[in-house]
C-alpha positions in Angstrom: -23.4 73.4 7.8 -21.2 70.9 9.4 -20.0 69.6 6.5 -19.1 73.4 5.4 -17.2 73.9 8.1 -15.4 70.4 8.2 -15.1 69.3 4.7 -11.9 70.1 2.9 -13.4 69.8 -0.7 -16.6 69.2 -2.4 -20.0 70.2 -2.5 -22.5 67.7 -1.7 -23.2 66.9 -4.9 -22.5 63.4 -6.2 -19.3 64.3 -8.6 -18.2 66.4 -5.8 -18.8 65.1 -2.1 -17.8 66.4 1.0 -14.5 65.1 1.8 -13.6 64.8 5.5 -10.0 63.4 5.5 -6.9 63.5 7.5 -8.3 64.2 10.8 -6.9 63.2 14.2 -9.7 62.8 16.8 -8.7 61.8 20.2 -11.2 62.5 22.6 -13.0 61.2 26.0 -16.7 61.3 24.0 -18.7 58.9 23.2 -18.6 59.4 19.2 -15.3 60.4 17.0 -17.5 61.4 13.7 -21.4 61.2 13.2 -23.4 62.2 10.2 -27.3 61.3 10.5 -30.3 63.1 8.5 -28.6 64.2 5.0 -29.0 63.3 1.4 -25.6 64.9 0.4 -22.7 62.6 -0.8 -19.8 62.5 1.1 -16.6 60.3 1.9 -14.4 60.0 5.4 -11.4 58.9 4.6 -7.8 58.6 6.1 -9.2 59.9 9.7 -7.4 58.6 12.9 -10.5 57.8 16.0 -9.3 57.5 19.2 -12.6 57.9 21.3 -15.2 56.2 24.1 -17.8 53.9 22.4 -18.2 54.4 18.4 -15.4 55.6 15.7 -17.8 56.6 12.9 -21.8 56.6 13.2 -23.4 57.2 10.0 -27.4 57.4 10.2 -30.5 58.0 8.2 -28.7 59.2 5.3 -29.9 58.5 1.7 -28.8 55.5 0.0 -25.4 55.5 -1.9 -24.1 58.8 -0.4 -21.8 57.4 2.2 -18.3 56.4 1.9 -15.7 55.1 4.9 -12.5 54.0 4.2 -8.7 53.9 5.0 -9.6 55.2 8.6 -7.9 53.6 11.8 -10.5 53.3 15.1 -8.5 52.7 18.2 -9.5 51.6 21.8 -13.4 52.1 20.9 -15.0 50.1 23.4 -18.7 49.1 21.4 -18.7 49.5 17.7 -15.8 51.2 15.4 -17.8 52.1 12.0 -21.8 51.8 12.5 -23.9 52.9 9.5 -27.7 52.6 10.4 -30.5 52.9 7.9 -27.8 54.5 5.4 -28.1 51.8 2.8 -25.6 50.8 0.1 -22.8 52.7 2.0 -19.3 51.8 1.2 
């Protein structure tokens, strides 16, 4: 449902992922953008992080449905882009 309600295009499926894009996240917590448990396709892309410990977490999501890129992480203090057991991500 997140991705419903944060997405600006797309539908999961592999020709049409979720597109999160152009967002501005500037925050005291510990994560800017996590996505863990799905088997949808999507892309982050052209995202600005500004948060605590890690930029973008991607977890436990099916192989080849992830894609990261043209996003800036600022001032994260562990890890900027962590994908875990999300294989084949770009």
């Amino acid at each position: 449902t997140d991705f419903m309600k944060y997405s600006i295009d797309g539908n999961g499926e592999e020709s049409s992922p979720y597109r999160i894009e152009g967002y501005r996240i500037v925050s005291k917590e510990d994560k800017g953008i996590q996505i863990s448990g799905t088997t949808k396709h999507f892309i982050i892309q052209d995202c600005y992080i500004d948060v605590n410990a890690y930029g973008i977490v991607i977890s436990n999501t099916a192989n080849n449905t992830a894609k990261i890129e043209n996003n800036i992480c600022s001032f994260n203090a562990y890890i900027i882009i962590w994908t875990r057991f999300s294989f084949n991500s770009e």
